[in-house]
LOKOLVEX-615603 format. One record per residue (C-alpha): y, x, z; residue in one letter. Coordinates in pm, whole numbers, padded with zeros to 5 digits, always signed. Each point is the difference from the previous one (the first is absolute). Example, Ala and Ser with C-alpha at 12.3 -4.5 7.8 and 13.67 -1.06 7.14 Angstrom:
! residues 2
-00450+01230+00780a/+00344+00137-00066s/
END
This chain:
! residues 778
+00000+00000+00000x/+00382+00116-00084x/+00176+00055+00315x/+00357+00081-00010x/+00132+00406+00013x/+00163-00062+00305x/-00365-00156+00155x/-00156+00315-00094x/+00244+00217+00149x/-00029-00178+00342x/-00394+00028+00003x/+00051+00395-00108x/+00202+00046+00310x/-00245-00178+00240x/-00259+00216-00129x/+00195+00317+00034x/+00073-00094+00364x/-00351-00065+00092x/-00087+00272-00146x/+00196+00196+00228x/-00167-00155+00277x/-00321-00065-00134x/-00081+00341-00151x/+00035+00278+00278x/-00249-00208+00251x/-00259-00055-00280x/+00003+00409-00124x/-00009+00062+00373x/-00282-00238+00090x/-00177+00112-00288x/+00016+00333+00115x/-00085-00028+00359x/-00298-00189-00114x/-00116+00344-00162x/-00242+00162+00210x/+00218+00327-00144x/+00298-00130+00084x/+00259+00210+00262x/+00343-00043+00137x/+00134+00179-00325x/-00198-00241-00242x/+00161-00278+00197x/+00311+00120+00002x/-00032+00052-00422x/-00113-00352-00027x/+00312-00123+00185x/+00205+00202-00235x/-00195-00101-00312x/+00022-00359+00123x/+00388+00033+00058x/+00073+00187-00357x/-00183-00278-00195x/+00155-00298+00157x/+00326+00198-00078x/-00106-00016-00354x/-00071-00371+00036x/+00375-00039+00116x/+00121+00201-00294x/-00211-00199-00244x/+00212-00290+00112x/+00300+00169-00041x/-00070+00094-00358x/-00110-00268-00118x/+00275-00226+00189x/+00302+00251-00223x/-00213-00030-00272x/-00099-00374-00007x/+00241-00187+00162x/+00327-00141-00225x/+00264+00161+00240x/+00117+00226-00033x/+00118-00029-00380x/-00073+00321-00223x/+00272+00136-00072x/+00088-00017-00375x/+00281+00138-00206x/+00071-00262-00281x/+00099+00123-00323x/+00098-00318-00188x/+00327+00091-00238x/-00035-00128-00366x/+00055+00331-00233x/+00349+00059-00061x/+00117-00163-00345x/+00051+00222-00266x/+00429-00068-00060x/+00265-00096+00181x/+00335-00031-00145x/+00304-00072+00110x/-00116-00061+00369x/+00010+00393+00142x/+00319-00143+00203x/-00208-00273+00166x/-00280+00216+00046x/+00210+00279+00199x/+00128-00242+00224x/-00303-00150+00118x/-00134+00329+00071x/+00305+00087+00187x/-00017-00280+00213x/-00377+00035+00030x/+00074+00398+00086x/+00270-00033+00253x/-00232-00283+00213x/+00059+00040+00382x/-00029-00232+00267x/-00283-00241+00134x/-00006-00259-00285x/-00161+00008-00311x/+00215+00066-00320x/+00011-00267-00303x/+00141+00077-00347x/+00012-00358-00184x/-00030+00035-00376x/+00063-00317-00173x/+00090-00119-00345x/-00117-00174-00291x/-00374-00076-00108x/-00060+00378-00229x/+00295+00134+00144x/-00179+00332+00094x/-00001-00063+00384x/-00383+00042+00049x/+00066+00393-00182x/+00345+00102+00215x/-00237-00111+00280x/-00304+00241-00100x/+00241+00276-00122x/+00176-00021+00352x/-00372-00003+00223x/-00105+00256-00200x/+00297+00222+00076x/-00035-00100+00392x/-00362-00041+00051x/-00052+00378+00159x/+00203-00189+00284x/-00183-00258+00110x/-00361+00230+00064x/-00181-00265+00161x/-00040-00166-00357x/+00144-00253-00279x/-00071-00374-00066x/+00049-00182-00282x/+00013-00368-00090x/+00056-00285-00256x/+00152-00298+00143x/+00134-00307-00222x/-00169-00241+00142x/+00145-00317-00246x/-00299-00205-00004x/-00184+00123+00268x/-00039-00039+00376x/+00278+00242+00116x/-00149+00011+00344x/-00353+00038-00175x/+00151+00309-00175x/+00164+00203+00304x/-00316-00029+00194x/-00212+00120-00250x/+00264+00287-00065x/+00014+00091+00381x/-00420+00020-00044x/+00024+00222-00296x/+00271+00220+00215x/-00254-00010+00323x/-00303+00129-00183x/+00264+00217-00181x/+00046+00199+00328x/-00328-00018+00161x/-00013-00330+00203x/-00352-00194-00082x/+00225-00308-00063x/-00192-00369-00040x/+00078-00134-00336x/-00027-00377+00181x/+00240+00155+00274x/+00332-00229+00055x/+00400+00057-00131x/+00073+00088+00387x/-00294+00202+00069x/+00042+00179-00346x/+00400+00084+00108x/-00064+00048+00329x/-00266+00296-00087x/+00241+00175-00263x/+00262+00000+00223x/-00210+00171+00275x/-00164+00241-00257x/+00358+00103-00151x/+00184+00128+00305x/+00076+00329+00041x/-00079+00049-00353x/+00153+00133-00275x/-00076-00272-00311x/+00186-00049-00330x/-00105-00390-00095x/+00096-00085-00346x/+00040-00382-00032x/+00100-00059-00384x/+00041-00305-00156x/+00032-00224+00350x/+00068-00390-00119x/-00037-00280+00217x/-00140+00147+00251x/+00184+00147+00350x/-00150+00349+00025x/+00092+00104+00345x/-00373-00013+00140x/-00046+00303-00228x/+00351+00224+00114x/-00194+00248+00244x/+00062+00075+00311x/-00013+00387+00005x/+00397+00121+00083x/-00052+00250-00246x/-00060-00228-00283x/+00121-00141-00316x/-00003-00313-00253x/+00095+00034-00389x/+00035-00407-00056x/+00011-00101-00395x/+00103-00400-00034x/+00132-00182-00287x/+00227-00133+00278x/+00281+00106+00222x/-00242+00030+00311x/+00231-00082+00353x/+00053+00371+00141x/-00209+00090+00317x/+00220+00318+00178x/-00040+00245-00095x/-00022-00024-00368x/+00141+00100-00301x/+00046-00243-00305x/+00001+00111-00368x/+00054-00235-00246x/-00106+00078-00349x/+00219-00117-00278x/-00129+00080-00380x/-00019+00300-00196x/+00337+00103-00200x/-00051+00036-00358x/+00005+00396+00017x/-00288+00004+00240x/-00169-00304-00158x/-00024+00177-00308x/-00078+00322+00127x/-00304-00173+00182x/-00108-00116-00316x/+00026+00306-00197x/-00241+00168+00280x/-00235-00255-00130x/+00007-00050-00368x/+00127+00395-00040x/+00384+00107-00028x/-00039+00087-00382x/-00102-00402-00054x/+00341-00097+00173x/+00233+00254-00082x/-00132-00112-00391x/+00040-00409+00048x/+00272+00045+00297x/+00193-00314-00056x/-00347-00192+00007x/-00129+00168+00292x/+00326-00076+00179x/-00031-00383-00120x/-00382-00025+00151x/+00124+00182+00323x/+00274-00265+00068x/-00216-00322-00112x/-00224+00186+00272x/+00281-00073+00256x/-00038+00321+00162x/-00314-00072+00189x/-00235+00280-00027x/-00323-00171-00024x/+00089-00200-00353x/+00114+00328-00142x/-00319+00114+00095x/-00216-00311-00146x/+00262+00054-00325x/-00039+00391-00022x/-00368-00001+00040x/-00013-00277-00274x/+00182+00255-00216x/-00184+00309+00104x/-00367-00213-00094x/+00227-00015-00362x/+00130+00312-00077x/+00102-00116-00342x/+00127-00299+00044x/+00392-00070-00021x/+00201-00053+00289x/+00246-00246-00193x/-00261-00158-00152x/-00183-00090+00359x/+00308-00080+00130x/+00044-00314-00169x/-00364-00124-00044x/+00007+00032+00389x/+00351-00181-00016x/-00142-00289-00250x/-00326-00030+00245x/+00223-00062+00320x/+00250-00196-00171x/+00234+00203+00178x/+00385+00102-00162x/-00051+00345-00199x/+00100+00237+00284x/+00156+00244-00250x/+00236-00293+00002x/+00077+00041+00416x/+00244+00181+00155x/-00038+00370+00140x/-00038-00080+00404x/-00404-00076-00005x/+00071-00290+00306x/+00206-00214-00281x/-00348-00144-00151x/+00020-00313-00050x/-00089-00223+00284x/-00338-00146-00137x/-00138+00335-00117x/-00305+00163+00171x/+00000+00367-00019x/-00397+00026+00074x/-00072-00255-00231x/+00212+00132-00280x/-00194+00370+00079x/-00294-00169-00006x/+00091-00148-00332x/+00076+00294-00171x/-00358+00136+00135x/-00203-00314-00121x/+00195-00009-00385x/-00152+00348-00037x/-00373-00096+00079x/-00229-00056-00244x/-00130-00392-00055x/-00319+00098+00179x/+00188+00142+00319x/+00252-00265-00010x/-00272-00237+00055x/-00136+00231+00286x/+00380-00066+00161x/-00040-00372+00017x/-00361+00006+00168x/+00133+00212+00251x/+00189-00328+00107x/-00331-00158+00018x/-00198+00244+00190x/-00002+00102+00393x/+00251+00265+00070x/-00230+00245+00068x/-00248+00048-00271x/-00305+00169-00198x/-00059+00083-00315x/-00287-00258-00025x/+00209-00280+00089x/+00314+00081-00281x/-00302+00020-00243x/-00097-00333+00056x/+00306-00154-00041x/+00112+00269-00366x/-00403-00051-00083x/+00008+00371+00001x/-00302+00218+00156x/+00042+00200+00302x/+00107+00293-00169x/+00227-00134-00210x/+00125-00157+00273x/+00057+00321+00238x/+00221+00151-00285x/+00224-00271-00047x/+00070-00008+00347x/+00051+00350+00023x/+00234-00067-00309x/+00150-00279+00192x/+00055+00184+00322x/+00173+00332-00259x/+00278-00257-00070x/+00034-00161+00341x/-00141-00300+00007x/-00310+00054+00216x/+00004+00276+00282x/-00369+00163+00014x/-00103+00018+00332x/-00364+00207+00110x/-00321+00013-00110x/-00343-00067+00187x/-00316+00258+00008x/-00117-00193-00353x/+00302+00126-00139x/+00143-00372-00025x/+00409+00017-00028x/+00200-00304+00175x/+00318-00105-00129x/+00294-00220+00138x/+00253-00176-00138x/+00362-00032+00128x/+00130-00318+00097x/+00287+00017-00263x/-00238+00076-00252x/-00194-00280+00087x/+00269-00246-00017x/+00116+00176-00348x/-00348-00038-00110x/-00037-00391+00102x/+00388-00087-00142x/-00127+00161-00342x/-00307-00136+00000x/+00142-00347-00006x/+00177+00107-00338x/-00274+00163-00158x/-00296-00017+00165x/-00355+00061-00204x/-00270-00213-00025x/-00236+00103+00229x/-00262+00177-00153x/-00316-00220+00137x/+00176-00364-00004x/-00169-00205+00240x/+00004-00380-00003x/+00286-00216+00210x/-00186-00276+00023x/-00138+00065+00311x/+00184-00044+00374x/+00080+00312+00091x/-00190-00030+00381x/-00301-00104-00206x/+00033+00312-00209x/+00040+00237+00332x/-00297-00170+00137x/-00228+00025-00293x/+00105+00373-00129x/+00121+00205+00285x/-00264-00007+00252x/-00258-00009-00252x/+00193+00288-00180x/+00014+00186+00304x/-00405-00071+00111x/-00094+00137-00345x/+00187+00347-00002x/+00215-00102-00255x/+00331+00144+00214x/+00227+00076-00281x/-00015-00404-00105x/-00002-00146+00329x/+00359+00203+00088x/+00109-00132-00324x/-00098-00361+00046x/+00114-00014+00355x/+00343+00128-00128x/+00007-00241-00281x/-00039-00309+00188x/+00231+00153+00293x/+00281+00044-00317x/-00114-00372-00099x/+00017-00143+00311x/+00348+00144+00078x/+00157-00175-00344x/-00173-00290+00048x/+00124-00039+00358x/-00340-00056+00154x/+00036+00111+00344x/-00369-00062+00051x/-00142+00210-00288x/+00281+00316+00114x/-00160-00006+00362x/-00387-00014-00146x/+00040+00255-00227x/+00197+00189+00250x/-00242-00023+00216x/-00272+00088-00274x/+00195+00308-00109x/-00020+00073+00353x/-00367+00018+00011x/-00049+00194-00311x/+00281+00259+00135x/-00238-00013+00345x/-00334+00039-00181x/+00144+00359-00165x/+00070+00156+00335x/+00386-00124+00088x/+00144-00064+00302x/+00447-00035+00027x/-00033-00154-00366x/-00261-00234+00106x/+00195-00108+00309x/+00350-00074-00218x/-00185-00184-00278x/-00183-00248+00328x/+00362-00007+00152x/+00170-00155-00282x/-00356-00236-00130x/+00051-00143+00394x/+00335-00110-00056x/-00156-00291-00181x/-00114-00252+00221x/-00326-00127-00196x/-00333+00002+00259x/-00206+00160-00286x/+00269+00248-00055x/+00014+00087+00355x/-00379+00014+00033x/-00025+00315-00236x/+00267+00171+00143x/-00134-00016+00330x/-00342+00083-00142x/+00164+00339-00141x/+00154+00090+00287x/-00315+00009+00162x/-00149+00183-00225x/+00313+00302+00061x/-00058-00021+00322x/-00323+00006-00003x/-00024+00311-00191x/+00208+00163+00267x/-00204-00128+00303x/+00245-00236+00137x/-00302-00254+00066x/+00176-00224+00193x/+00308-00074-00231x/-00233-00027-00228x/-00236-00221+00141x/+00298-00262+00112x/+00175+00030-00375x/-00377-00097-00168x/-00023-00272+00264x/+00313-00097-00146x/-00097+00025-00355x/-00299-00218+00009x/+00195-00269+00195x/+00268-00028-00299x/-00307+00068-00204x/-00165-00314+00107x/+00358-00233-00011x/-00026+00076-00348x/-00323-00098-00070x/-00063+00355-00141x/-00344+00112+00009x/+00001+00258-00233x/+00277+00196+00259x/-00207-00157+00323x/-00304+00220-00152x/+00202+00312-00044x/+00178-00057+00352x/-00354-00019+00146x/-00110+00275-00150x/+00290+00239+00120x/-00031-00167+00353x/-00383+00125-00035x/+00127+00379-00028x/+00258-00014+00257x/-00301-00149+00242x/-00210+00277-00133x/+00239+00277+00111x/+00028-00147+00312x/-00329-00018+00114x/-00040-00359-00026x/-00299+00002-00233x/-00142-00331+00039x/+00331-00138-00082x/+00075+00180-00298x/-00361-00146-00109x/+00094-00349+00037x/+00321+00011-00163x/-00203+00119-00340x/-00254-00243+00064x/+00253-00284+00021x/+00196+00187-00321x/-00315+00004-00161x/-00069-00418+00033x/+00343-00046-00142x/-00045+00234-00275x/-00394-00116-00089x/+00191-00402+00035x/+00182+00064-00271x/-00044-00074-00378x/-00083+00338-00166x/-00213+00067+00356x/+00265+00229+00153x/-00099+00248-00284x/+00330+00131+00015x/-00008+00078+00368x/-00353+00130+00058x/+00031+00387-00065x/+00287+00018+00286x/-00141-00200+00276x/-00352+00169-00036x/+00210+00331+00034x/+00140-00096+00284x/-00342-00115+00156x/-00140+00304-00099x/+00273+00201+00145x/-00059-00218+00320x/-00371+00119+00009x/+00095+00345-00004x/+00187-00041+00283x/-00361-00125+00197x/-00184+00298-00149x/-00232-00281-00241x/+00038+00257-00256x/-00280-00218-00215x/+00152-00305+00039x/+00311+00135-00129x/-00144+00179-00263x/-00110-00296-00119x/+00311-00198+00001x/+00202+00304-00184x/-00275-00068-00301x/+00083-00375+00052x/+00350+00031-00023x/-00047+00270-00271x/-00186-00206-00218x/+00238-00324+00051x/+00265+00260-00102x/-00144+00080-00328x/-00099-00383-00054x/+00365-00040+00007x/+00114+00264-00164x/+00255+00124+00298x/-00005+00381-00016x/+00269+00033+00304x/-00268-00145+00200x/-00302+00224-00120x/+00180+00301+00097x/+00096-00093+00349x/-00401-00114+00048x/-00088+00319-00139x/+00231+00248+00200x/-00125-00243+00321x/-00350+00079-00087x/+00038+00398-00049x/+00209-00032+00379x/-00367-00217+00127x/-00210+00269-00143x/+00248+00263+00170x/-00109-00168+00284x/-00372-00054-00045x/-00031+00358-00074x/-00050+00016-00387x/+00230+00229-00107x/-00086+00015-00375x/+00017-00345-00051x/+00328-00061+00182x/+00118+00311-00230x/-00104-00206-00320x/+00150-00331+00128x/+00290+00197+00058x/+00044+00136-00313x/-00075-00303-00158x/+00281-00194+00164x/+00243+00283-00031x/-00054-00035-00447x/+00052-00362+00068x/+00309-00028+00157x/+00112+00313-00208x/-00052-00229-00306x/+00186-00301+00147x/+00296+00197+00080x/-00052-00045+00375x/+00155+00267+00166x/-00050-00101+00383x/-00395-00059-00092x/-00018+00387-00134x/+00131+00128+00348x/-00220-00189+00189x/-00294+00124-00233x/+00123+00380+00008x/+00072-00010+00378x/-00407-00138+00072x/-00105+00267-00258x/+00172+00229+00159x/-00159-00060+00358x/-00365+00037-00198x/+00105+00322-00156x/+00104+00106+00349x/-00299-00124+00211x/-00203+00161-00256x/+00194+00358+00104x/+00188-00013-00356x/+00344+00049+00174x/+00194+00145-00346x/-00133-00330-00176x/+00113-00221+00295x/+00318+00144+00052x/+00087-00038-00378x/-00076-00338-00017x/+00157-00138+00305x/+00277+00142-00098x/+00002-00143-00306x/-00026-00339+00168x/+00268+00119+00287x/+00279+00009-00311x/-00159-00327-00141x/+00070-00171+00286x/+00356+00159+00099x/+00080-00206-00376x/-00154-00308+00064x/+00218-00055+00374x/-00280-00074+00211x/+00123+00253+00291x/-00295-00078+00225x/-00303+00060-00241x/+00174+00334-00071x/+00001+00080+00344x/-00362-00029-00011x/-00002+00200-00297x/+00201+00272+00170x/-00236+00003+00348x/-00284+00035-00268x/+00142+00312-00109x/+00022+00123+00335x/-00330-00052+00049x/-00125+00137-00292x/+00227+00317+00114x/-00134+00013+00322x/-00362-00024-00095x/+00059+00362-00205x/+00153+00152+00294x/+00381-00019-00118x/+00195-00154+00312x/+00344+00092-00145x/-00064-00193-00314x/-00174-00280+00227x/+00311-00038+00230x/+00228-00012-00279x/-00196-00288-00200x/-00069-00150+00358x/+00387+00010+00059x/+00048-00149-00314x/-00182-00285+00098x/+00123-00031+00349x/+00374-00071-00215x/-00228-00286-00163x/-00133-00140+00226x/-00331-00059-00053x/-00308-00082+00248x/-00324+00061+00140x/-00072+00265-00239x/+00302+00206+00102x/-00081+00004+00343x/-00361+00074-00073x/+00102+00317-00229x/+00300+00085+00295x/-00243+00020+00292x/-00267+00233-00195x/+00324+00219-00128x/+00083+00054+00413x/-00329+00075+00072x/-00040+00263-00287x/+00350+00113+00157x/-00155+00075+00355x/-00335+00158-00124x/+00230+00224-00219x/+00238+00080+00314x/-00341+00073+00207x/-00070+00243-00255x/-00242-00146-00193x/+00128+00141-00338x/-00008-00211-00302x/-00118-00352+00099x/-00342-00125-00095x/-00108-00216-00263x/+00154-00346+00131x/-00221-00314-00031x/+00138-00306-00218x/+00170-00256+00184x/-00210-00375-00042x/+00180-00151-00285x/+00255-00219+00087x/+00148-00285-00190x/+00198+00062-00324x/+00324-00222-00039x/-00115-00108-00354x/-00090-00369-00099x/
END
């Protein structure tokens, strides 16, 4: 059974204490029992018996500093964005913010307020001005994002403040509370030395995330006039004059370009207002066309906006006209270059999620993958994608800015394509969602489940149907939860529960529990299912009571409850078999979950048997999401049972499957239980490889606590070679995570292997494998 660190510190320092007691009296019974024995055996045993229970008591020590969440590790966050490449005609602005910043004395904490204009440049005065500080604040930088228009502002501060606690060491709860969350940073930040960058802050207050360190400093960015908070120092940025807006462009496009069409270039730089970022979007337009003329681009981008020819405007670049856009007009001139193909790729960026991969803007430009990849790649050359990181497959994400979105959408409603797949209208859009995306999603088929989730979402929204926005809100939500995610998961529930519909609210609650199930919290878990199946039932949903039931099963699995978890697939079972098609639909994941149940009472062949049931039912129904997760279940039961080969096939097997639907989360799972074969079977190099492999899978996919595992699997793996160092820096690693039983399994083997090594026992010995412990997965 799991008992909490702090449980298994007490009982460590009970021990050592009897110990202490216990000990001497034993060695010195023991030896007066010897028919050898003398006053100086006795007095040896007493000494013997005194030294070990000292041991005892250090064993608690140890492993209470090692264990225990207090105190925090110290960290040193390193967090700054790279410093932009130009910055023109802000040196002024710069040099007093790092004056100000330099000359700090006194108890408070320093603010410079940067605020201007949407593209104004204040996000790269800020950077250019932390960079110039940072070797001031040693105890580390923070960064943040924080325009929260649309979003729960409070939502978005605490989550920030739990990014900034794990950021500097403190095993923060991601369910932990706004107070608790503020109340911990402040405690964590005095007396230290922090530079916090807070950039973009909109509708939010962001005082929870000033420190509280004297010593410390803020660099604010805000489209708005923020109210000042002594002491602080505002800077207002006004727009580029036309020497420096053209000189900024000529660092782009090349001097030679603009010294040859100057009149033009000075013409694009004023319909650019000034603002740095559209003479970006309009000089990296230009630099993608090397040939092309700058008159000539001028007024196709003019005739596109329907904007007054700015060669026509007056020299100040504020005297635009009062209906003119700088951004969009940049982004005009950059779309009127693109080829028909990529223009097309523009307006489905307004119809995809704004982070993306290349498999989903192929289905939606009926490209393949790889055409796909470069035309983001081209995409993100002229600015209208940023690309973002790459997982361990070598998969690239990219995301789109929220201007660029809105460009994307306002275009698309003049000259939208026809999509290249139609699909009929005839059909009520919740109908569609219920027909396609969960049976999409059951049979692998990722790529069109996104895209028909997104579809009727888009459909929904025009049409007004509050219903059909929460259900496939709440649908998105589940296909989002399936690959791994966690913080995008939780926004898409947020927003599907704002509409009060009991079927809505039934699936939200039902993928809720399934988060927090995946990260232990059992109870929350248990109370939101109880929840689900309640709204479940008011809506005379039985397809949703069956998968409520069958989540409830797991949580009651994980909690020891068995014979519970086996009566809630029994009843989801009766209401599947009850139904026309005889719950054909349903069978492959509640006979998982029984079989998973079965494991859990060591009836290896009864489970067995129900992982070929459910495998079978699976293939009857042609859902390939499900035949994975039965076969990566059955490689962990033959783990288990002792068959090593077999679980290595199963493995394997499960690893090509999800590799084939595009199922990230399912690959880590499969290279993290491959790696624990490799490493029980003393293939450490193997192990290691692959677990880390699955370590940066999961670090992509969001799901903190499974890559916590991941991380105190490492350790292990470390540890069982012999290499502590490495094994205390993968176990710290997962200490910042947060992860469970299996980190406090791996910690208290490290602190043994510490204390033999201290006794001077030279390199540890081979260390036994832990019992396998539960995997986060399905």
């Amino acid at each position: 059974m799991h008992r909490e660190p702090g449980t298994v510190r007490l009982w460590i320092r009970r021990l050592g204490a009897v110990t202490l007691v216990v000990m001497p009296v034993a060695f010195a019974r023991i030896v007066s029992a010897s028919a050898h024995s003398d006053g100086l055996f006795a007095w040896l045993a007493l000494f013997a018996g005194y030294l070990v229970g000292v041991l005892g008591i250090g064993l608690a020590v140890v492993v209470s500093r090692q264990d225990g969440p207090r105190p925090p590790v110290p960290l040193v966050p390193r967090e700054l964005p790279a410093v932009p490449p130009l910055l023109l005609g802000r040196a002024d602005r710069v040099g007093e913010a790092v004056a100000y910043l330099s000359a700090a004395t006194g108890p408070a904490v320093r603010t410079v307020v940067i605020a201007g204009a949407p593209g104004i440049g204040k996000t790269a005065v800020a950077l250019f001005t932390a960079h110039r500080v940072a070797a001031r604040y040693p105890d580390g930088q923070l960064f943040a994002t924080l325009d929260a228009r649309g979003r729960d502002p409070d939502e978005m501060v605490r989550r920030t403040l739990i990014r900034f606690l794990l950021a500097l060491g403190h095993p923060a709860e991601r369910a932990a509370g706004l107070d608790v969350c503020r109340q911990e940073f402040q405690r964590m930040s005095a007396g230290k030395r922090l530079l916090v960058v807070l950039d973009d802050v909109h509708g939010l207050d962001p005082q929870p995330l000033i420190p509280a360190g004297a010593g410390s400093a803020v660099l604010l960015t805000s489209p708005q006039v923020r109210p000042g908070r002594a002491p602080h120092l505002l800077l207002p940025l006004e727009p580029l004059a036309d020497r420096d807006a053209v000189a900024l462009l000529a660092q782009i496009v090349g001097e030679q370009r603009v010294r040859d069409s100057l009149p033009a270039a000075t013409a694009l730089a004023r319909a650019c207002a000034g603002l740095p970022l559209a003479l970006q979007i309009a000089g990296q337009a230009l630099v993608a066309r090397p040939s092309a003329d700058m008159s000539v681009v001028l007024s196709r981008a003019d005739v596109a906006s329907g904007d007054s020819r700015p060669t026509e405007r007056g020299r100040d670049p504020r005297s635009v006209e009062p209906g003119h856009d700088p951004r969009r007009w940049a982004l005009n001139v950059s779309y009127e270059l693109l080829s028909r193909g990529d223009r097309d790729a523009v307006l489905s960026l307004g119809r995809l999620s704004r982070r993306f991969e290349p498999w989903m803007l192929a289905a939606e430009t009926n490209l393949d993958e790889d055409q796909a990849r470069s035309l983001a790649d081209r995409l993100s050359a002229t600015q209208f994608v940023e690309r973002w990181t790459a997982d361990a497959a070598g998969v690239p994400v990219y995301e789109t800015v929220e201007h660029v979105q809105d460009f994307a959408r306002l275009r698309a409603g003049g000259d939208r394509p026809a999509p290249p797949h139609p699909r009929p209208r005839t059909r009520d859009p919740l109908d569609e969602q219920r027909i396609h995306t969960y049976d999409l999603l059951d049979k692998g088929s990722l790529v069109a489940a996104d895209v028909n989730v997104r579809e009727v979402l888009d459909r929904a929204r025009q049409a007004g149907d509050q219903p059909g926005v929460g259900k496939a809100l709440a649908a998105l939500a589940e296909l989002r939860a399936e690959l791994g995610g966690t913080d995008e998961v939780v926004d898409l529930a947020e927003q599907a529960w704002q509409h009060q519909d009991p079927g809505i609210r039934a699936r939200v609650y039902r993928v809720m529990g399934h988060i927090q199930r995946r990260v232990r919290q059992l109870d929350v878990a248990e109370r939101n299912l109880s929840r689900a199946l309640r709204h479940a039932g008011q809506a005379g949903d039985e397809p949703e009571q069956i998968r409520v039931l069958t989540e409830l099963a797991l949580v009651h699995r994980l909690g020891g409850r068995a014979a519970q978890a086996l009566e809630h697939t029994g009843r989801a079972m009766a209401l599947a078999e009850g139904r026309r098609d005889g719950g054909i639909r349903y069978r492959s994941r509640i006979l998982l979950a029984e079989g998973m149940t079965l494991i859990k009472l060591s009836r290896y062949a009864e489970a067995e048997q129900r992982f070929a049931d459910a495998r079978a039912a699976a293939d009857r129904a042609g859902y390939r999401l499900w035949r994975q997760w039965v076969d990566y279940r059955d490689a962990q039961l033959h783990v288990r049972s002792g068959d090593a080969v077999r679980a290595q096939d199963l493995a394997i097997a499960a690893l090509a499957g999800f590799t084939g639907i595009r199922h990230r989360y399912g690959t880590g799972h499969c290279r993290l239980l491959l790696g624990r074969i490799h490493a029980d079977a003393g293939q450490y190099a193997a192990a290691r490889t692959v677990i880390e492999d699955a370590l940066e899978t999961f670090r992509n996919c969001g799901d903190r606590f499974i890559e916590g595992h991941a991380a105190a699997e490492l350790a292990s793996v470390h540890l069982r070679e012999g290499s502590l160092a490495a094994a205390a820096d993968a176990l710290r690693r997962a200490k910042q995570l947060k992860t469970g039983q299996r980190y406090w399994q791996t910690s208290l083997r490290l602190t043994g292997a510490r204390l033999r090594r201290m006794a001077g026992g030279g390199a540890p010995r081979r260390v036994e494998p832990i019992a396998p412990s539960s995997p986060v997965g399905w």
